[in-house]
C-alpha angles and dihedrals in degrees: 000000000000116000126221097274105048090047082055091057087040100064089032090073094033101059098055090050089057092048098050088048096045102037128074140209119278111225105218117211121168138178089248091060085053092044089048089041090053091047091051091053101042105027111016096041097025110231121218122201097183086057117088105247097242125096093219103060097193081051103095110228109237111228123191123206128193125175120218104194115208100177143336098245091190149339103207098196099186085051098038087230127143117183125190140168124229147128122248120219102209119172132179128147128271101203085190091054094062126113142169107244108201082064086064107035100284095295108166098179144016139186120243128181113264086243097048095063135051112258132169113263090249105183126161105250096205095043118133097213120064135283116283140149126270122256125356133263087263093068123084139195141231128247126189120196094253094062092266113149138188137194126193096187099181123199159125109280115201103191131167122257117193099218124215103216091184099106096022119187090019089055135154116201140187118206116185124212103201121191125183124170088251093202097047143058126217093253078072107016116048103194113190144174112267118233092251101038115185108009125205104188090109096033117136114202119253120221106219098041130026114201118248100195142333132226143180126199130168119226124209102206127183097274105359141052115220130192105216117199106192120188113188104213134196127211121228105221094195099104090044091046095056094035108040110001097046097049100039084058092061095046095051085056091052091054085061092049088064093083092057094061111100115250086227090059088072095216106090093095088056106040088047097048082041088064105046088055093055090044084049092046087065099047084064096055098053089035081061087046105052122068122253097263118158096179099056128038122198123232094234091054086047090044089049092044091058091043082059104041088047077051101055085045085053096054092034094052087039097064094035078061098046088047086054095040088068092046115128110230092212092048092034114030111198114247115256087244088054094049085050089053096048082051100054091042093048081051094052101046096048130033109144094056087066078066127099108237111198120242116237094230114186111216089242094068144346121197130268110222094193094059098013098226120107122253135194127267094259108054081048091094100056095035088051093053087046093049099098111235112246119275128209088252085064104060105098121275126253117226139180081260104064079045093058087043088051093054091050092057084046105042086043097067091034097067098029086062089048097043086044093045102048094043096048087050108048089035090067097032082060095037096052082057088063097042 
């Protein structure tokens, strides 16, 4: 047994063995070792911020650009402008920010003011705005001990997109960022791909376009290296399909029903030419829309021109038949091919009326055509030898208006198999584009 005292020695010498192995080392670092670490690099060293930071001059710095997108803000497709927001991470190596940090209390990084710091001219060089600068005085940058440095300049980018109207509103577009180091060639300035190109992490959905896919590529120009961020976007046609497809559609169908007014109601000259105005109303609309573009049409403007020009036949044919329909036969006798036509529609149109349909005769009477009353069946006989066979002066006479009647059946399905066919075939053209 251990008395008192040894158990006091014991535990003397215990105790500072099971600190030393639980308890680790505190890393102190103060304000004073950033404020020391700042003076060496400013004043002692004297930092330059107008010198390339390599010590080799003839040696490129290597600069690495990734995008992260936040939102698509807008596509202005008359002005070919798209404009996103987003914040660049872009990282290269300073050889004059590097420090040994045992010498200053451990301290691996530090902040320093955007200004304060070289850093590459990064500008957009498609973009629509002026030239300026990336970023903003506020913002600073981060400096490992290594020399390692990274920027998050963080902004609104208004670059040109070029726009392909062709398949409009089913359309698939492709907008560039392009970024180029604008004071520097590559023989200075080395600008490259990152290893993560455009993130998405922080992305909000737009409601007009949904990105398909994104890509980076760097580009070794003659001169210059480039860093080009592509971003392959789709449109959603819902909002076009309910407010000008849809629409168009039902009015092209109207223009055919103008043919099944009757010349007699008045109103076939204004409800044709009321037609043609809407149909040419939303023409308008896509034709504001749509950029001024004189190499590519779009489908739906096509779509919309032949909906118009059927439009204008219509009006034209209606009050040529309207002109016919109050036509006198004795002043204007109808031409014999006319007569024919009016034949084969009236044909057409009714068969079964050149049938002879029986008559449900009781026993008690039958009618008598010539009185119209009905008589027994017993007077039938002698009524029937005194009923004057039919002449040739009592088949019905042909006039301008059954003509006029004849050319609307024609001119109907005329233009309905027209109007069905070329929309059918530009509407899945246009649809297998967004597939």
């Amino acid at each position: 047994m251990l008395d008192n005292m040894e158990l006091r020695k014991l535990n003397s010498m215990v105790l500072p063995l099971i600190v030393m192995m639980y308890v680790a080392k505190v890393n102190a670092q103060t304000s004073d070792d950033a404020k020391s670490l700042l003076d060496q690099i400013f004043n002692a060293s004297a930092y330059n911020k107008a010198v390339r930071p390599t010590y080799q001059q003839t040696t490129p710095t290597d600069v690495n650009i990734d995008f992260y997108l936040t939102s698509i803000i807008d596509f202005d497709s008359q002005k070919e402008k798209f404009t996103t927001s987003g914040y660049l991470i872009i990282n290269w190596n300073d050889h004059y920010l590097q420090w040994n940090s045992a010498t200053y209390g451990d301290l691996t990084s530090i902040f320093i003011p955007q200004d304060n710091v070289w850093k590459p001219d990064i500008s957009l060089q498609n973009g629509v705005s002026e030239l300026k600068e990336l970023g903003s005085s506020s913002l600073f940058v981060y400096v490992w001990n290594d020399g390692s440095v990274s920027w998050y300049p963080i902004g609104i980018f208004e670059s040109t997109c070029g726009i392909d109207i062709t398949y409009f509103p089913f359309d698939i577009q492709t907008c560039t960022l392009k970024f180029v180091a604008w004071s520097y060639t590559k023989e200075e300035v080395n600008v490259m791909e990152g290893t993560k190109g455009i993130i998405l992490d922080e992305y909000e959905v737009n409601s007009e376009w949904s990105i398909l896919e994104t890509s980076v590529d760097t580009l070794q120009e003659s001169a210059d290296a480039a860093v080009v961020f592509s971003i392959k976007l789709k449109r959603k046609p819902l909002f076009f399909l309910l407010n000008v497809i849809l629409p168009v559609i039902l009015l092209s169908l109207l223009n055919v029903c103008i043919f099944v007014l009757p010349a007699e109601s008045g109103e076939k000259a204004s409800f044709s030419v009321t037609v043609f105005l809407a149909l040419a109303v939303f023409l308008t609309i896509v034709t504001a829309t749509l950029p001024q573009n004189s190499e590519k049409v779009s489908f739906l403007g096509i779509y919309l021109v032949l909906m118009a020009g059927f439009s204008t036949m219509i009006v034209i044919l209606t009050l040529f038949t309207l002109r016919l329909n109050f036509r006198n036969v004795d002043e204007d006798p109808i031409p014999s091919w006319l007569i024919k036509l009016q034949v084969i529609v009236e044909t057409v149109r009714c068969r079964r009326c050149n049938k002879i349909r029986p008559v449900m005769m009781t026993k008690a009477e039958v009618p008598n055509f010539d009185t119209g009353h009905t008589i027994s069946t017993e007077e039938a006989p002698s009524v029937i030898k005194q009923s004057k066979s039919p002449t040739p002066d009592d088949k019905p006479k042909i006039t301008w208006n059954h003509i006029c009647n004849a050319l609307d059946f024609i001119f109907f399905w005329i233009f309905l198999i027209a109007t069905f066919i070329t929309t059918v075939t530009i509407f899945s053209i246009c649809s297998k584009n967004a597939v």
